[in-house]
N, C-alpha and C positions, 0 to 999 in steps of 0.2 A: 655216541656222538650227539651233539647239540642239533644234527640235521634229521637224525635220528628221531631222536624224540619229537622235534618239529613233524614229522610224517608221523608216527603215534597218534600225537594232540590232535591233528590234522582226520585220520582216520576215525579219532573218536567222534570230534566235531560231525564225522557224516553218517556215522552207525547214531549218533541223538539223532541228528535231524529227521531221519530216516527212519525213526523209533524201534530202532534193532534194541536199544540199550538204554539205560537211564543216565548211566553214568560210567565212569571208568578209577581202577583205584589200583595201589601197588601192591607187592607183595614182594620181601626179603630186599627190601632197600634201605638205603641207609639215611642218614639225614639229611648229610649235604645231598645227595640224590635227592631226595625228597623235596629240597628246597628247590632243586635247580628247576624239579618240573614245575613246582610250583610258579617260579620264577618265570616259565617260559611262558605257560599257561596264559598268567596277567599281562605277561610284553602284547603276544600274538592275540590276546582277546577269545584263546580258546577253552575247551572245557578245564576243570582244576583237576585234578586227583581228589574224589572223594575220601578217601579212606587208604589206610594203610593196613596191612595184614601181614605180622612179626607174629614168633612166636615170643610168649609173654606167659609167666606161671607162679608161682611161690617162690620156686626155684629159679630160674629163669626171667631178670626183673629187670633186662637191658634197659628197657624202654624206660624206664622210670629216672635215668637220662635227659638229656638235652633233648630227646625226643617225647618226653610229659611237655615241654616247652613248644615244640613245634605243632605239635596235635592238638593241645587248647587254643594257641593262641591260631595257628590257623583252620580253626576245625576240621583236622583230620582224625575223625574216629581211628583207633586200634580196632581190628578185628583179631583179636588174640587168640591164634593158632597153637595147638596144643595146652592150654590152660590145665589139665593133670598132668603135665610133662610125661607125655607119651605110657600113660599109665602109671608112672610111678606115684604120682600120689594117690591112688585110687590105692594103695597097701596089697596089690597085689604079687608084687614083684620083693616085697617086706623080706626077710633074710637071704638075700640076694637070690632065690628061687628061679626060676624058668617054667611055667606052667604051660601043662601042651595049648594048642592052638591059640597062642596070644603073640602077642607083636614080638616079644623076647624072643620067642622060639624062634622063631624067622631072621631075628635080627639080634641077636645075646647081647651085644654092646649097645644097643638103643642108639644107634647116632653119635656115639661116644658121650650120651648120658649116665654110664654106669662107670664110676668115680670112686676112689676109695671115699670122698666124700659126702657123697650122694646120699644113701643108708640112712648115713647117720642124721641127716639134715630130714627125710621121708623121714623117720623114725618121731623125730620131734615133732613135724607136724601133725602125723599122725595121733601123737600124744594127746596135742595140743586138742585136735578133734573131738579124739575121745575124753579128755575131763571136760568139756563143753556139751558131750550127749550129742556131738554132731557127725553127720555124715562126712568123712573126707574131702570126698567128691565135691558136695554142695559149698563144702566151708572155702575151696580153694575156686572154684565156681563165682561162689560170691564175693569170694575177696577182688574177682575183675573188677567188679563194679565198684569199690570201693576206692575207684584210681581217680586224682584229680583232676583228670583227662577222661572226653568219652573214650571209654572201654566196652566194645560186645565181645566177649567167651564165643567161641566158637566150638560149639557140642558135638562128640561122637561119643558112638555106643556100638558095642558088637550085638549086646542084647536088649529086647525091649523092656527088662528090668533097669540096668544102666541106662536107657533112655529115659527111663519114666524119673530116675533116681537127679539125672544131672536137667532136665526138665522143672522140677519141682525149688532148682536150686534158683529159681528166677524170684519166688519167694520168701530166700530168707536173707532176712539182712543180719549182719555180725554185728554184735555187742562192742561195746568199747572196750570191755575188756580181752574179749579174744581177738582184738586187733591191735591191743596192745601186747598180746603173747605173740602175735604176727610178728611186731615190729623187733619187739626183742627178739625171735628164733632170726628172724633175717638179719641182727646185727650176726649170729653165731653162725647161721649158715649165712653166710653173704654170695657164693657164687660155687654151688656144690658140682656144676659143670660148664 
């Protein structure tokens, strides 16, 4: 509710004051939501939503929506949750496998990320990686940054290999061309889940 949120704004307003916090930001909202807080923020003169935190991937490209519109024009950063789609770009999960102690084994369906389309959409990125000499990881990593809108990748790792691997992807930037293998495989995969 509109009174709702007014209490939110209201309690963030006194966790800044208060220097509990610097700022406050959403997480699995939608746009118009996004808007309204926005909206209420400006009325009341209270804190804004700094940021928004969607998941966002190769796979996974909602945002690049009416919500690329909202997030530049009102600088609201993406902080893009899950940016390997829950490891499936990482090629681990590659002929629809299950390896012991990984998020599949726990979870087989991923959230209902495992799609008869899925596969084959991984498959091609993967490809796409490997005639580039690139790591998976870093190349879907760094495609965050590559949005017209600020985007930060939000990194996890079980191992400090995978830490160091999805780390390292801070400096590479994608060539033109393998952003336009991007844009082509996302015309073929457009929404593998």
């Amino acid at each position: 509710t509109i009174a709702g949120m007014l209490d939110i704004l209201r309690a963030a307003e006194a966790a800044i004051a208060a220097g509990k916090i610097r700022a406050i930001g959403l997480s699995n909202e939608t746009v118009w939501g996004a808007g309204q807080w926005l909206r209420l923020a400006d009325e009341h003169r209270l804190p804004r939503m700094a940021t928004i935190q969607n998941e966002y991937s190769l796979l996974h490209r909602g945002f690049d929506t009416d919500w690329a519109e909202l997030s530049a024009m009102e600088n609201m950063p993406l902080l893009a949750w899950s940016p390997l789609a829950t490891g499936l770009l990482s090629g681990k999960y590659a002929g629809d496998v299950i390896p012991d102690h990984t998020r599949r084994s726990r979870n087989p369906e991923l959230g209902g990320r495992i799609t008869p389309q899925v596969f084959p959409a991984v498959s091609a990125y993967l490809g796409l990686a490997r005639d580039h000499g690139l790591d998976p990881c870093q190349m879907a990593l760094a495609f965050t940054r590559t949005r017209p809108y600020p985007c930060i990748p939000i990194i996890g790792a079980t191992t400090m290999a995978q830490l160091k691997t999805n780390i390292a992807a801070a400096d590479l930037r994608l060539s033109d061309e393998v952003l336009a293998g991007i844009a082509a495989l996302y015309r073929d995969h457009p929404a593998p889940f």
